[in-house]
C-alpha positions as CSV (number, residue, x, y, z in Angstrom):
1,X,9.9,42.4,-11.9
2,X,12.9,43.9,-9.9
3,X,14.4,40.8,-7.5
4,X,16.0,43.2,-5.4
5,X,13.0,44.8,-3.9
6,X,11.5,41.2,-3.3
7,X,14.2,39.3,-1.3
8,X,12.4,40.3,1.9
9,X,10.3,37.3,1.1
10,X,12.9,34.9,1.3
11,X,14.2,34.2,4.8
12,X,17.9,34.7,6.0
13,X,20.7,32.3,5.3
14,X,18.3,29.8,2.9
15,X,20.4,29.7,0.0
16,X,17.6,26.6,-1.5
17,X,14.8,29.5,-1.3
18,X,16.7,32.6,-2.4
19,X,17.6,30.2,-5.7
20,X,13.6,29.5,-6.0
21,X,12.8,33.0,-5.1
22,X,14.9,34.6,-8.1
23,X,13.6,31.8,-10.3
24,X,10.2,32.5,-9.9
25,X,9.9,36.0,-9.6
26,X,11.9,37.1,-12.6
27,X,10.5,34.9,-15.0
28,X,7.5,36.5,-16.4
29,X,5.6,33.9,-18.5
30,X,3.0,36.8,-19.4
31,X,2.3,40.7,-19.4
32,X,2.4,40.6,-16.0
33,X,2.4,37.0,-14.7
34,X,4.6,36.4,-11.9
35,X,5.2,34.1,-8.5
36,X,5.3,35.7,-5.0
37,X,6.8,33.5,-2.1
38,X,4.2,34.4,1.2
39,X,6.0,32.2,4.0
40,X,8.3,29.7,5.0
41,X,8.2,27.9,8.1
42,X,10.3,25.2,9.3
43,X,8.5,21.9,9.3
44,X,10.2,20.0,12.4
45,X,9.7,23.0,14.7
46,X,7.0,21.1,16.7
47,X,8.8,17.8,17.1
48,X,11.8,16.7,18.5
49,X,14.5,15.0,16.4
50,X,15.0,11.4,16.8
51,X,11.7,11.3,19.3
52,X,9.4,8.7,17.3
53,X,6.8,9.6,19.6
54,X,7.2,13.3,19.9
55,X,4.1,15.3,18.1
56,X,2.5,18.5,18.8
57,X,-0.4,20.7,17.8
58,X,0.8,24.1,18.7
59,X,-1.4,26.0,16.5
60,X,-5.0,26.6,15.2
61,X,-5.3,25.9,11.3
62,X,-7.9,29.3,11.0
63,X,-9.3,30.1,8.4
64,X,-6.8,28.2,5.7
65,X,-7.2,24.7,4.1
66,X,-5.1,21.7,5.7
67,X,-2.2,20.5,3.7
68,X,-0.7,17.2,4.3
69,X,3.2,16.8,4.3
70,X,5.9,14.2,4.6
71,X,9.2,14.7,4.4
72,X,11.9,11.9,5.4
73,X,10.4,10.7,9.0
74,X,9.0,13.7,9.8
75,X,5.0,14.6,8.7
76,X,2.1,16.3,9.7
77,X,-0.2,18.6,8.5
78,X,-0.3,22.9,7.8
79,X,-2.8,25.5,7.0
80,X,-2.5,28.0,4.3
81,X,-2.0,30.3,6.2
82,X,1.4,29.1,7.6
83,X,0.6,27.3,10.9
84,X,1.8,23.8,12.1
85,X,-1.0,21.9,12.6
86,X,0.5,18.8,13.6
87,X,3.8,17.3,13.7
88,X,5.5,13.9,14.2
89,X,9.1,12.3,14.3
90,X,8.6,8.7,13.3
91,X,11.2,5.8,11.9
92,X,8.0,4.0,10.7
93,X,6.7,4.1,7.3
94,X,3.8,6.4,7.2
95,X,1.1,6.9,5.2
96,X,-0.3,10.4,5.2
97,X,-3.4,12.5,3.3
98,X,-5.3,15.2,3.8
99,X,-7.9,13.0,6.1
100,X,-5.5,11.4,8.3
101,X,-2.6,9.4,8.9
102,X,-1.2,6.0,9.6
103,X,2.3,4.4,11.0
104,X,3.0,0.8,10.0
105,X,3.8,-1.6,12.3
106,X,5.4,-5.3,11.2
107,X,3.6,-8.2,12.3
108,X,1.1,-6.5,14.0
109,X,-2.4,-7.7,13.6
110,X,-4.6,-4.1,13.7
111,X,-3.7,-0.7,12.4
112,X,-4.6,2.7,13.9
113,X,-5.8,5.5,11.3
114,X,-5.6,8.9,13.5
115,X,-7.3,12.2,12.0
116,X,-5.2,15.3,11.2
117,X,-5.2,16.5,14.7
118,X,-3.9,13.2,16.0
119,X,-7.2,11.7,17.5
120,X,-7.9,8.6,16.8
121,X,-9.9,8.0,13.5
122,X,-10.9,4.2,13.3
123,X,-9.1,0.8,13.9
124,X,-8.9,-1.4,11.6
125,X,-7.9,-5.0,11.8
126,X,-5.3,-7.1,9.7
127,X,-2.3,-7.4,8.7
128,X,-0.4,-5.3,6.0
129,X,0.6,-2.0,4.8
130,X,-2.1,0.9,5.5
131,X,-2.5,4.0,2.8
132,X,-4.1,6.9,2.8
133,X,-5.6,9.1,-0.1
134,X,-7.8,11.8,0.7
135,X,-10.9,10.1,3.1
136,X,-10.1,6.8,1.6
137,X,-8.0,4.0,3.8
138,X,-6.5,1.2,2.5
139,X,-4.7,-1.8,3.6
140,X,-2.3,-3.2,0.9
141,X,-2.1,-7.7,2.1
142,X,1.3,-8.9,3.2
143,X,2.6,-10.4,-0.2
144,X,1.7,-7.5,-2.2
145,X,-1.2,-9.2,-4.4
146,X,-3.9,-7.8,-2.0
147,X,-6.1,-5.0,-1.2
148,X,-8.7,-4.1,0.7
149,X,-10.9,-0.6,0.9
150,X,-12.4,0.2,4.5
151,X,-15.5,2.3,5.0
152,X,-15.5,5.0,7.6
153,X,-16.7,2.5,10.3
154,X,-13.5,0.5,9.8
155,X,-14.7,-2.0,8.4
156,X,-13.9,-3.7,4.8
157,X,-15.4,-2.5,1.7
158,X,-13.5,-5.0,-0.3
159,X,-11.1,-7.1,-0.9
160,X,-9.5,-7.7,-4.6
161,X,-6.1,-10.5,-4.3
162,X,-4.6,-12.1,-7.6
163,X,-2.3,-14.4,-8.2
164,X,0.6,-12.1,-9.4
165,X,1.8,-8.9,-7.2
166,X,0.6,-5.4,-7.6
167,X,2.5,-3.0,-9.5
168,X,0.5,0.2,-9.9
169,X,-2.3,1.5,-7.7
170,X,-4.1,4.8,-7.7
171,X,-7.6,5.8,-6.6
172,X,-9.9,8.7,-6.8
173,X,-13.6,9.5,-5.4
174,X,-15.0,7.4,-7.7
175,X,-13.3,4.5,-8.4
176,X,-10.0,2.3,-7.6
177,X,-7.7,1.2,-10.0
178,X,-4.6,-1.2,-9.9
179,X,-1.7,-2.9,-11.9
180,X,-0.2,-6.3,-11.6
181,X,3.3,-7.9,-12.9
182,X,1.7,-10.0,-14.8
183,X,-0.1,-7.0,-16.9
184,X,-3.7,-6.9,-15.8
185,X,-5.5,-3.9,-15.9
186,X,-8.1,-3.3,-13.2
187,X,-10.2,-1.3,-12.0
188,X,-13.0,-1.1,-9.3
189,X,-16.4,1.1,-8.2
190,X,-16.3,2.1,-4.5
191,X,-18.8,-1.2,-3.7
192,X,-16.0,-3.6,-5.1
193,X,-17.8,-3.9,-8.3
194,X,-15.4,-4.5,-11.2
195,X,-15.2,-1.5,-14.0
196,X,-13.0,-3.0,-16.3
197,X,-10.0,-6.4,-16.3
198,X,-7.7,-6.6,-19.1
199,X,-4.5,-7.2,-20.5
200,X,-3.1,-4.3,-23.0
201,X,-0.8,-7.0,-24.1
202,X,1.7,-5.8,-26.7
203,X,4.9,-5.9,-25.2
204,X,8.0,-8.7,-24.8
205,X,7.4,-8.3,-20.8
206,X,4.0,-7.4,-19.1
207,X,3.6,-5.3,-16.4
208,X,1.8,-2.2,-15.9
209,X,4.3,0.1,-14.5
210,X,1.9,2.8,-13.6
211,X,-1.9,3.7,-13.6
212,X,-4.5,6.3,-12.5
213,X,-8.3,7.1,-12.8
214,X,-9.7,10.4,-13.2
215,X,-11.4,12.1,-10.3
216,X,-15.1,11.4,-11.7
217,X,-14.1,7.6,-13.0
218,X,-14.8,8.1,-16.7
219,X,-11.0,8.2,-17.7
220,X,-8.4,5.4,-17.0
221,X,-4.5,5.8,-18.3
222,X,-1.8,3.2,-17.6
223,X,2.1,2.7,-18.9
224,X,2.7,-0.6,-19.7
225,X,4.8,-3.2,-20.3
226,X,8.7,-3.3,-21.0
227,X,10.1,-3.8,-24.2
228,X,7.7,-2.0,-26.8
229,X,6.3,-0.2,-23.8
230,X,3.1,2.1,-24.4
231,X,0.7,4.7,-23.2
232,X,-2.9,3.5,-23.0
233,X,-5.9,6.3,-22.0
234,X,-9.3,4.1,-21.8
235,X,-12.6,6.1,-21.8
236,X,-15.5,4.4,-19.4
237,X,-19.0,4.5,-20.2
238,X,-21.3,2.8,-18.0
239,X,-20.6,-1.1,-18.0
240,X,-18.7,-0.5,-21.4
241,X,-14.9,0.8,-22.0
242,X,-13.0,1.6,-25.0
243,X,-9.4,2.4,-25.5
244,X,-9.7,5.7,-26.7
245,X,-5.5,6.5,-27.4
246,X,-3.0,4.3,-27.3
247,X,1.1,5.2,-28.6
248,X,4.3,3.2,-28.1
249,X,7.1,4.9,-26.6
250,X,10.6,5.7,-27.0
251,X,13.2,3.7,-25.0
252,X,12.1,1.4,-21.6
253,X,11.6,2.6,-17.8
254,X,12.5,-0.1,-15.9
255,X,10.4,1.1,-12.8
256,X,7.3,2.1,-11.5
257,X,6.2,5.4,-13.1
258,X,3.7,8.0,-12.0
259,X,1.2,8.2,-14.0
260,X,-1.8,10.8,-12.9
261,X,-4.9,12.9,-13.8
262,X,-5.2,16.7,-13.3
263,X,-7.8,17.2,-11.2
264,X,-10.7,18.1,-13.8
265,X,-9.8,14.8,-16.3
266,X,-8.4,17.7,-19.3
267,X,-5.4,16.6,-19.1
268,X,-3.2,13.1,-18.1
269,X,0.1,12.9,-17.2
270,X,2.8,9.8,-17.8
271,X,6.1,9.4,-17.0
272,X,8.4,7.8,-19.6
273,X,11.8,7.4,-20.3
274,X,11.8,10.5,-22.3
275,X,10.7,13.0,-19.5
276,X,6.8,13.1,-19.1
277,X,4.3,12.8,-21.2
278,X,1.1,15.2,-21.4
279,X,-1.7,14.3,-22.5
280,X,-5.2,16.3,-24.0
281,X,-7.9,14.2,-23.3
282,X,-10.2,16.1,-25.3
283,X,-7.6,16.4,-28.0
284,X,-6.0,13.4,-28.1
285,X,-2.6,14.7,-28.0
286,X,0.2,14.0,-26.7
287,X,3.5,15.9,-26.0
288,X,6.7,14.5,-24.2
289,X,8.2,17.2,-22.0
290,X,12.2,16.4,-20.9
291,X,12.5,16.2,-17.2
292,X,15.9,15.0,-15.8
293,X,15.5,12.4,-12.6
294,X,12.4,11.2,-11.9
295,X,9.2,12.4,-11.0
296,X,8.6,13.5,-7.7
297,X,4.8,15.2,-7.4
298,X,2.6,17.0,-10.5
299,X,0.5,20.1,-10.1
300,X,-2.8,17.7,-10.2
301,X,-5.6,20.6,-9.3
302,X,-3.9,23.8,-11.3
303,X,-7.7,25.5,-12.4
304,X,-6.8,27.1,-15.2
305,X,-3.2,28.1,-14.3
306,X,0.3,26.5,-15.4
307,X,1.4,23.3,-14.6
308,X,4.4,22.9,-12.1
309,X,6.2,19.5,-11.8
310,X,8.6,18.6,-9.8
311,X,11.2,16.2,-10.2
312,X,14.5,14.6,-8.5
313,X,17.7,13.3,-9.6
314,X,19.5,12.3,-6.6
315,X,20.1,15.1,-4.5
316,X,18.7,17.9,-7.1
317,X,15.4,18.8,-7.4
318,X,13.9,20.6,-11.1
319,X,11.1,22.3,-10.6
320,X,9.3,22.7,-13.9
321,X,6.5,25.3,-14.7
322,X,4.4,24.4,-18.0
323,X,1.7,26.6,-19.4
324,X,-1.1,24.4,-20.8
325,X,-0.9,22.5,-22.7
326,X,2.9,21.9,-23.6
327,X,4.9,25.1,-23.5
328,X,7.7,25.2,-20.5
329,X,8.0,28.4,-19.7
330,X,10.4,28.1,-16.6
331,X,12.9,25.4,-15.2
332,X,15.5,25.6,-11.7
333,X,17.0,23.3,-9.6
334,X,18.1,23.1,-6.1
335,X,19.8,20.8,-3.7
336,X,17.2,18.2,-1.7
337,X,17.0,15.1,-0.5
338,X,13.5,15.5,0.6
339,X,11.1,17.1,-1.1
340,X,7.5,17.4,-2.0
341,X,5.2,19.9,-4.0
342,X,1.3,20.5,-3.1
343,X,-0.5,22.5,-6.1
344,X,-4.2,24.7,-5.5
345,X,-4.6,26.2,-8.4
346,X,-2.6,29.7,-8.4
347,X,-0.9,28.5,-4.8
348,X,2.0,26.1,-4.8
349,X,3.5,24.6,-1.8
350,X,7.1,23.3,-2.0
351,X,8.6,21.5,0.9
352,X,12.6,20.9,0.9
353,X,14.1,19.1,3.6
354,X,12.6,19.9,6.1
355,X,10.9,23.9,5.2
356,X,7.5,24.3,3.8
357,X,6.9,27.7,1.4
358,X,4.1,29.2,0.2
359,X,4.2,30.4,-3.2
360,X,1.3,32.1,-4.7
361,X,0.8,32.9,-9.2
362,X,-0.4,36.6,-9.3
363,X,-1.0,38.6,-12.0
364,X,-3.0,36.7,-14.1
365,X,-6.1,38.9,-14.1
């Protein structure tokens, strides 16, 4: 693909995106495979800098999806098609998803979930820090060995505390799953019902360092313990589970790790002190791919098309493309000190201190 004739796509003076621009589009991973920026806007256009209150809506999202972002203290939400939905300036922490969003507020005794479009959502009382995933709210209990899911009303679900603090959490539309210091395993239904409790065990210190649960439930993977630390991937069947795969790795993170599930349960990802590690879940195989920094978002929902990962080191971002299940096929990096990266199958969004771009795969017809 000639670059020349395709840096109109990259706007003016953006050294970041004319980097990621000649990255993308001149490295073919196929006949005629190849990555076409659309758009960049700037994300903080709607909100005034240093204004915690300031927000706006100064577009209609049309006929494209809403994408949540957050980068630094400012977040909101855009369409696909390139228009600020909503934008706020706030020295809170936030919690932001694709069905809302919530600020944090210290001491106080009721937190306020608020749609996309800034309305409110629900109210929800207690004490502790609020997160969002999708349609899902929770409120993580002040001493961090608590958790409670709310329904839409805002009221509680359920409520899960332990006596040791939580180290790993991660949810989908099916289940709930967390990981405590002390090296339980747990995981939960959406009526509080439990799934599965245990200790993988195994290692001098027990912790489970990260954890996630495929999108219909029937897959649970963890990293845990430090120290002869492993990779555990637990199949669930009905009220029965079974370790499925389990492998010790090479060296010790020292930190909480992502850990995740592309969005059809294929494939698992795990992040290691080797790079990360991919996982077939049909297969049973697993592949440790070098990544320098740590891991900032995975492509979770590519179809059928490559992975892209992105991760930090720093103030450099790699942005990794993998073409399933292990190959890499294409690596850059670029200054950031903010930066996150939404995948949709053959459309990525890549967000860099403070600009959102569109990038689409074409050519893979």
């Amino acid at each position: 693909m000639n670059i020349k004739r395709n840096l109109k796509y990259i706007l003016s003076g953006s050294l970041v995106f004319l980097i990621l621009y000649m990255f993308l589009a001149a490295f073919p991973t196929g006949p005629s495979l190849y990555f076409q920026p659309l758009w960049t806007i700037k994300a903080g256009d709607s909100a005034k800098a240093g204004d915690s209150a300031a927000a706006s809506s100064p577009s209609p999202a049309g006929n494209g999806s809403l994408e949540p972002f957050k980068l630094g203290d400012l977040f909101g939400f855009f369409s696909s098609q390139g228009d600020l939905i909503f934008t706020r300036q706030s020295g809170l922490k936030t919690s932001v998803s694709s069905g809302g969003w919530a600020e944090y507020q210290q001491n106080s005794t009721a937190v306020d979930v608020y749609a996309p479009d800034g309305t409110l959502r629900m109210k929800i009382n207690g004490s502790g820090f609020p997160y969002l995933d999708e349609d899902r709210v929770y409120l993580f209990l002040p001493g961090g060995d608590g958790v409670t899911l709310f329904g839409g009303d805002g009221l509680p679900l359920w409520t899960r505390e332990h006596t040791a603090p939580i180290t790993a959490f991660n949810s989908s539309r099916s289940a709930t799953v967390l990981g405590y210091a002390d090296g339980r395993l747990l995981a939960l239904k959406n009526d509080g019902a439990t799934m599965l409790s245990f200790y993988p065990g195994g290692s001098d210190y027990e912790v489970i360092l990260g954890a996630a649960v495929s999108d219909d439930g029937t897959l649970i993977a963890c990293v845990s313990g430090v120290d002869r630390q492993r990779f555990i991937l637990i199949k669930v069947t009905g009220n029965h589970y079974k370790v499925i795969h389990h492998e010790w790795l090479k060296g010790n993170a020292r930190r909480q790790v992502t850990v995740a599930f592309e969005r059809s349960g294929e494939f698992a990802f795990f992040e290691c002190a080797e790079g990360l590690g991919i996982v077939d879940c049909g297969k049973l195989e697993v592949r440790v791919v070098p990544l320098r920094g740590t891991v900032v978002s995975v492509g979770r929902d590519p179809g059928a098309d490559p992975f892209t990962i992105l991760s930090q080191e720093e103030d450099t971002c790699v942005l990794t493309a993998i073409e399933r299940p292990w190959n890499v096929v294409a690596t850059t990096e670029f200054p950031a000190r903010d930066a996150f990266l939404i995948q949709k199958g053959r459309t990525l969004y890549l967000g860099t201190d403070g600009r959102i771009s569109r990038i689409d795969i074409r050519g893979l017809e």
